[in-house]
MIGU-701896 format. One record per residue: x, y, z of N, C-alpha, C, O in turn; residue number from 1. Coordinates in nm, 3 decimals, decimal comma. Each point is the difference from the previous one (the first is absolute). Example, Ala and Ser with C-alpha at 12.3 -4.5 7.8 and 13.67 -1.06 7.14 Angstrom:
2
{{1,319; -0,569; 0,780}; {-0,089; 0,119; 0,000}; {0,090; 0,120; 0,000}; {0,104; -0,002; 0,066}; 1}
{{-0,139; 0,107; -0,138}; {0,082; 0,119; 0,006}; {-0,077; 0,109; 0,073}; {0,051; 0,111; 0,017}; 2}
# end
This chain:
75
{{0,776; -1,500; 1,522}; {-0,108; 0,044; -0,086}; {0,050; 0,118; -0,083}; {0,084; 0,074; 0,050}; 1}
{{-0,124; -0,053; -0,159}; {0,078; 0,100; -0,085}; {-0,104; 0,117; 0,028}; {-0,119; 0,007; 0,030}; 2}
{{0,236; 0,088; -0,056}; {-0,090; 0,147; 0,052}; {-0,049; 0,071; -0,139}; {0,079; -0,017; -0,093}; 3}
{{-0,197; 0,095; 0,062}; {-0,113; 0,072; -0,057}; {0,162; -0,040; -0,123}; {0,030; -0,106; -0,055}; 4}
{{0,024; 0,210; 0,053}; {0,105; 0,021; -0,142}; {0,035; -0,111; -0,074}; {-0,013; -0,009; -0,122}; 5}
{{0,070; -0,102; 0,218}; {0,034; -0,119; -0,033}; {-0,117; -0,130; -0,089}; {0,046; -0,103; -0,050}; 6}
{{-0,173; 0,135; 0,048}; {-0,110; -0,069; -0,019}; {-0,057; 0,104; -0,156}; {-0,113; -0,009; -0,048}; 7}
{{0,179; 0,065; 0,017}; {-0,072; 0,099; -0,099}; {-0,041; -0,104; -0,166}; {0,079; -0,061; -0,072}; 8}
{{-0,183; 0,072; 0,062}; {-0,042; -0,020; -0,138}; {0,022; 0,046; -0,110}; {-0,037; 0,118; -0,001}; 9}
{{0,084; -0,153; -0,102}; {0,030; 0,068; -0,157}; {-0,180; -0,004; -0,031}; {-0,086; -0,087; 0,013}; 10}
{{0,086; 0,236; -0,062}; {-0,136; -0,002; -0,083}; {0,035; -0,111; -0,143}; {0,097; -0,015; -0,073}; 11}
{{-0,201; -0,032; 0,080}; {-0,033; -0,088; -0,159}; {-0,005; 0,138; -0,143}; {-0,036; 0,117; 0,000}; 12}
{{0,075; -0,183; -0,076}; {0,097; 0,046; -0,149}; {-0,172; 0,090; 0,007}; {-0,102; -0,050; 0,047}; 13}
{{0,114; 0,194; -0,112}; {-0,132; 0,004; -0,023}; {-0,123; 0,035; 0,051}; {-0,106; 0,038; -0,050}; 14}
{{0,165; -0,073; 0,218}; {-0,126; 0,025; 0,121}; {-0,121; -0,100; -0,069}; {-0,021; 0,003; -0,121}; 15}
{{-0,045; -0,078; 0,200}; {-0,119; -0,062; -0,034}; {-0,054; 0,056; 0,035}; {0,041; 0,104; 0,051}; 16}
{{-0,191; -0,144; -0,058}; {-0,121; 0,078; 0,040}; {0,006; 0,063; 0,084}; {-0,003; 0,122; 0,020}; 17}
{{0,019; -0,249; 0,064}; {-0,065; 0,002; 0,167}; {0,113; -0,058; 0,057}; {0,038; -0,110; -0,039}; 18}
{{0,034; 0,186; 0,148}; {0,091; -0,015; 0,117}; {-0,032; -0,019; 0,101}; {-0,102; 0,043; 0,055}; 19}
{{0,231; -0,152; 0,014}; {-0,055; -0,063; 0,113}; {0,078; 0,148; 0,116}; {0,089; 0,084; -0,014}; 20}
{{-0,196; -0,128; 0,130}; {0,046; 0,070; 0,119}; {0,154; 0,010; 0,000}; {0,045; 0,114; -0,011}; 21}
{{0,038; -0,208; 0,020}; {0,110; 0,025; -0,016}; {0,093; 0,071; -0,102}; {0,103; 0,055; 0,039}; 22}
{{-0,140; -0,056; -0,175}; {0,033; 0,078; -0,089}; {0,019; 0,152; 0,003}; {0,097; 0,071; -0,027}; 23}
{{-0,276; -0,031; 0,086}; {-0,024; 0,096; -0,002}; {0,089; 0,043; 0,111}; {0,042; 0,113; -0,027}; 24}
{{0,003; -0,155; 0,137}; {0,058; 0,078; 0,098}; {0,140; 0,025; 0,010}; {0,061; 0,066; 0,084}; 25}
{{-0,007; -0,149; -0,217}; {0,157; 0,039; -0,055}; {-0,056; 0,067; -0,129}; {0,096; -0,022; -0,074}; 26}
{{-0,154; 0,065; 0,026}; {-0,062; 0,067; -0,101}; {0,050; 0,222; 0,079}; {0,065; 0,096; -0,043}; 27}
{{-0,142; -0,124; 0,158}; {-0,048; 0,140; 0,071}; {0,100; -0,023; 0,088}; {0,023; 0,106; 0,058}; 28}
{{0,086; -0,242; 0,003}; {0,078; 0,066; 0,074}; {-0,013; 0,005; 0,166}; {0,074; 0,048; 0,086}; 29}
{{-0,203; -0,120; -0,079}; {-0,075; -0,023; 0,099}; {-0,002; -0,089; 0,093}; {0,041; -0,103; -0,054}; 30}
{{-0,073; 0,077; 0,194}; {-0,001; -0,112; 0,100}; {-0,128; -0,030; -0,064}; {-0,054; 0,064; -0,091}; 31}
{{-0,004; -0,212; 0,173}; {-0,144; -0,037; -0,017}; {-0,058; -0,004; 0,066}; {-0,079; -0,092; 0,014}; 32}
{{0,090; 0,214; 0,077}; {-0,045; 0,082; 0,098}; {-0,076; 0,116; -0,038}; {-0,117; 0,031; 0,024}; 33}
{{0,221; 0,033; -0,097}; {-0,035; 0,125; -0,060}; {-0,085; -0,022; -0,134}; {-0,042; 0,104; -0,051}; 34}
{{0,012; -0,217; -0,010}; {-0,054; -0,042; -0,122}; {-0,154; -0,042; 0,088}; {-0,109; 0,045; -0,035}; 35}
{{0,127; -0,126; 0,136}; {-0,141; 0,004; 0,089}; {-0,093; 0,166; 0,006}; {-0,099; 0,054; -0,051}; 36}
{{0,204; -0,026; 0,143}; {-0,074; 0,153; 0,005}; {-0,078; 0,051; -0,137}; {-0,122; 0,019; -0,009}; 37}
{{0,226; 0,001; -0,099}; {-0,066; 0,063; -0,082}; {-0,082; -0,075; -0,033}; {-0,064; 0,067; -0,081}; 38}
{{-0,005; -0,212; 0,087}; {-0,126; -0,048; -0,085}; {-0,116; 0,027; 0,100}; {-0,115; 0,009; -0,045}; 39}
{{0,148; 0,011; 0,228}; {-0,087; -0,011; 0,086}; {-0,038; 0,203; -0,096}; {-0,114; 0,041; 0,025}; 40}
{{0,167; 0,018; -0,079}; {-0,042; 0,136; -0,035}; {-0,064; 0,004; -0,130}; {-0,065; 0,092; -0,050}; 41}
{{0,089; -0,196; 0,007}; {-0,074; 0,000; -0,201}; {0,061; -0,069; -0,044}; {-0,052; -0,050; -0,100}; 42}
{{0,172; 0,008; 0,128}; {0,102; -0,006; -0,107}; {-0,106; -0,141; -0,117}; {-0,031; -0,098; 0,068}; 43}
{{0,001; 0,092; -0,159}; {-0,042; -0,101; -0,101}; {0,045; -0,104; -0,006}; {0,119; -0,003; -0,029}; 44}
{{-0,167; -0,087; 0,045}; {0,049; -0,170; -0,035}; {-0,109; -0,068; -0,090}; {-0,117; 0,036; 0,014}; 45}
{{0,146; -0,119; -0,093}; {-0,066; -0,059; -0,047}; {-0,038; -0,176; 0,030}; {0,093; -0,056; 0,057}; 46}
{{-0,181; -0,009; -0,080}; {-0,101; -0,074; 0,050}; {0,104; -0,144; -0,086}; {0,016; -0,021; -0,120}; 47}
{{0,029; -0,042; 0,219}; {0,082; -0,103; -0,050}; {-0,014; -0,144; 0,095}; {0,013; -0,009; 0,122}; 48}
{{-0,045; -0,104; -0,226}; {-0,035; -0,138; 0,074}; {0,097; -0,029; 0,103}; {-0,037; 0,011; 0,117}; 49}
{{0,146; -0,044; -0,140}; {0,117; -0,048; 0,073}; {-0,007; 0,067; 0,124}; {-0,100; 0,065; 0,029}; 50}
{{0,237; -0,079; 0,076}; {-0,001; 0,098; 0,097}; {0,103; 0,107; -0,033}; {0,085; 0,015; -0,088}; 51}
{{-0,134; 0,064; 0,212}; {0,071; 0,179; -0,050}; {-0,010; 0,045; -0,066}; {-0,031; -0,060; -0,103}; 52}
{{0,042; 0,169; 0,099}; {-0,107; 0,112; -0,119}; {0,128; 0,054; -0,135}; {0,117; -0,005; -0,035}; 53}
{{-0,229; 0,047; 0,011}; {0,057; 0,046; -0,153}; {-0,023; 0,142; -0,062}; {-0,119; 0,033; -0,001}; 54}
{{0,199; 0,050; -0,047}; {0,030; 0,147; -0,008}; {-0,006; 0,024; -0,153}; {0,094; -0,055; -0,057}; 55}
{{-0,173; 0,118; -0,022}; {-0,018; 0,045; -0,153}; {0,123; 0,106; 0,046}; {-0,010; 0,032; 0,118}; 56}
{{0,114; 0,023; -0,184}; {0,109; 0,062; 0,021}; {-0,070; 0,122; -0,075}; {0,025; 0,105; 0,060}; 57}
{{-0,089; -0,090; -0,151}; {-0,068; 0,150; -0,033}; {-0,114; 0,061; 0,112}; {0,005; 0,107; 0,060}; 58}
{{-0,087; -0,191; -0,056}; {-0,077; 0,041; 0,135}; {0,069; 0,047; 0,133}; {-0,050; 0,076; 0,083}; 59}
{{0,190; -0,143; -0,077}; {0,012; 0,081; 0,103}; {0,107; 0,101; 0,016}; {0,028; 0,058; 0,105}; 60}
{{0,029; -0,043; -0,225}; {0,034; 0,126; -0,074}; {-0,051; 0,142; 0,025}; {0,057; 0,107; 0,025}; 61}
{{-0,222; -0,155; -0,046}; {-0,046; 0,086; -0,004}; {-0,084; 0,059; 0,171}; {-0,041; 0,105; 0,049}; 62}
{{0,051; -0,217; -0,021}; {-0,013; 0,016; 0,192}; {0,079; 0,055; 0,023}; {-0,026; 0,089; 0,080}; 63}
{{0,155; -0,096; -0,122}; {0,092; 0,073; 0,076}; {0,027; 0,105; -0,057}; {0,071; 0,079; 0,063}; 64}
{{-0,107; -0,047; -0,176}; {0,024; 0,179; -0,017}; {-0,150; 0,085; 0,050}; {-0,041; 0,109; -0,039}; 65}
{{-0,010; -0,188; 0,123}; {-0,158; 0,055; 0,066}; {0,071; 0,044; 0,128}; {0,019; 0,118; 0,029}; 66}
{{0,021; -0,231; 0,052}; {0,018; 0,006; 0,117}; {0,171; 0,017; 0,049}; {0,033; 0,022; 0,117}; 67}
{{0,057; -0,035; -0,221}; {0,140; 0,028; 0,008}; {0,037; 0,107; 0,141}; {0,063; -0,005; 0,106}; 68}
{{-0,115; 0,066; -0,156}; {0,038; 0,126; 0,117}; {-0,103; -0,024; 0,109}; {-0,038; 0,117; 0,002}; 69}
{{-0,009; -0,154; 0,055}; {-0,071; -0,084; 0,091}; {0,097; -0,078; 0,078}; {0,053; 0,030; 0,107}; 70}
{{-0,039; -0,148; -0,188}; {0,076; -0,078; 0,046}; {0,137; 0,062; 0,055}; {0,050; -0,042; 0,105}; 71}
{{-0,005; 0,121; -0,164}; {0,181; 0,056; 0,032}; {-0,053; 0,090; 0,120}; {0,070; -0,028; 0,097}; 72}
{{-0,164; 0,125; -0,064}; {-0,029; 0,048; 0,082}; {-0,041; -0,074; 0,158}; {0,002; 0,050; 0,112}; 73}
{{-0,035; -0,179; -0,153}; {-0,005; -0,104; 0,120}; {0,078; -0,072; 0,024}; {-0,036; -0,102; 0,059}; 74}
{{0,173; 0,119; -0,091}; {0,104; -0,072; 0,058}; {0,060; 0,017; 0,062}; {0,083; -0,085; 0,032}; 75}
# end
């Protein structure tokens, strides 16, 4: 099974709207562990048919310069 590094996603030319869970967590660098946590805290997703959720990349921009130091303080 390939490990977290090995599985990494190229962001799309541009960033689209809306990023998938996985994006976002080679985006920030993140397990999808640690991408759990932060939505069980606020983190924003947006409301998408398919399965797995979906991330406006400004919205949570701006989550994270709210709670940034939050988050680094709980790790």
């Amino acid at each position: 099974m390939p490990t977290k590094a090995e599985r990494r996603v190229a962001l799309p030319a541009g960033l689209l709207p809306l990023l998938s869970q996985k994006e976002l967590e080679t985006y920030y660098q993140v397990s999808d562990f640690t991408l759990l946590r932060w939505i069980e805290k606020g983190l924003p997703t947006e409301p998408f048919g398919g399965r797995g959720r979906r991330f406006d990349l400004e919205k949570v921009r701006a989550w994270m310069a709210e709670h940034g130091e939050q988050l680094a303080a709980a790790s």
